[in-house]
C-alpha positions in Angstrom: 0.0 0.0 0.0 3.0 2.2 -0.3 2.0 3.5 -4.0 -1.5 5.8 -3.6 -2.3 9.1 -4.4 -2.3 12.3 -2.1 -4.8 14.6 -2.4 -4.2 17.8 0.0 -5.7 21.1 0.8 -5.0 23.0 3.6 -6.5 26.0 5.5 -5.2 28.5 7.8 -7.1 28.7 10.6 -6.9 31.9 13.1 -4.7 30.1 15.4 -2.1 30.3 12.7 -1.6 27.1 12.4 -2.6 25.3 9.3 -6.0 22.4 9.0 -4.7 19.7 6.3 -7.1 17.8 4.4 -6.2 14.8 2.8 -7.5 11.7 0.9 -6.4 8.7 -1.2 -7.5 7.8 -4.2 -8.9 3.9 -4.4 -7.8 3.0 -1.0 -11.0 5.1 0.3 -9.0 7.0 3.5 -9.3 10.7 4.5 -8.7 12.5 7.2 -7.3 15.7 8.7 -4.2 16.4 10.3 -3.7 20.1 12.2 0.1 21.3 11.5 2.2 24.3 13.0 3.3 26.8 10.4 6.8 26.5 9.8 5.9 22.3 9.3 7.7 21.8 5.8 5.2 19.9 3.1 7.8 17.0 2.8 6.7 16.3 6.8 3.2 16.4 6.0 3.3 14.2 3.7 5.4 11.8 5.3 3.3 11.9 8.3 0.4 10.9 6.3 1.7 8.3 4.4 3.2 6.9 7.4 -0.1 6.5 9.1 -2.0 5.1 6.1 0.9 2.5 5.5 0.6 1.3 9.7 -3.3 0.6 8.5 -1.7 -3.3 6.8 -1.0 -4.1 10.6 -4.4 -2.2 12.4 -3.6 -3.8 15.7 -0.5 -2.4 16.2 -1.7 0.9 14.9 -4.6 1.1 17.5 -2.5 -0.4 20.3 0.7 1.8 19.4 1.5 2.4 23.4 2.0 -1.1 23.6 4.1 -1.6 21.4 6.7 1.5 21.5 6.8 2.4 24.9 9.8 5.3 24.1 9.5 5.2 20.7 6.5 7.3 20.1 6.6 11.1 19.0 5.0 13.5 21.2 2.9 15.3 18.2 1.5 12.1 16.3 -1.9 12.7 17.6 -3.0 15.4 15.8 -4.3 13.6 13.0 -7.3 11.7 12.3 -8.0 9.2 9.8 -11.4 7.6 8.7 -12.0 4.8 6.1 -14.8 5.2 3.3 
């Protein structure tokens, strides 16, 4: 699932900071992702496609204190993801 298309628009909101919107193409995901200003676009999209690709192994996604106790970053949680 590593080859999909990224769709992305963003908004500013008045915080500043910037609203991402995001889908895939035939893989049916979409979700939103809330990113500070000076976040390059190469991190955004990394971010993304690093959550869609943990997806293949849902368990571990959902569960993720479980299994990285030390290894998770302090900002992943401001995204969201859905499934059509």
């Amino acid at each position: 699932m590593s080859d999909f298309k990224l769709k992305i628009e963003t908004k500013k909101l008045q915080s500043g900071r910037f609203q991402v919107n995001f889908s895939t193409g035939q893989e049916g995901y979409y979700g939103y992702l809330l990113a500070e200003p000076q976040t390059a676009v190469s991190e955004i999209i990394s971010k993304i496609t690093r959550h869609i690709s943990a997806f293949d192994n849902s368990e571990r996604y959902f569960q993720r204190n479980l299994f990285s106790l030390g290894n998770r970053q302090a900002n992943s949680g401001r995204i969201l993801i859905f499934k059509r």
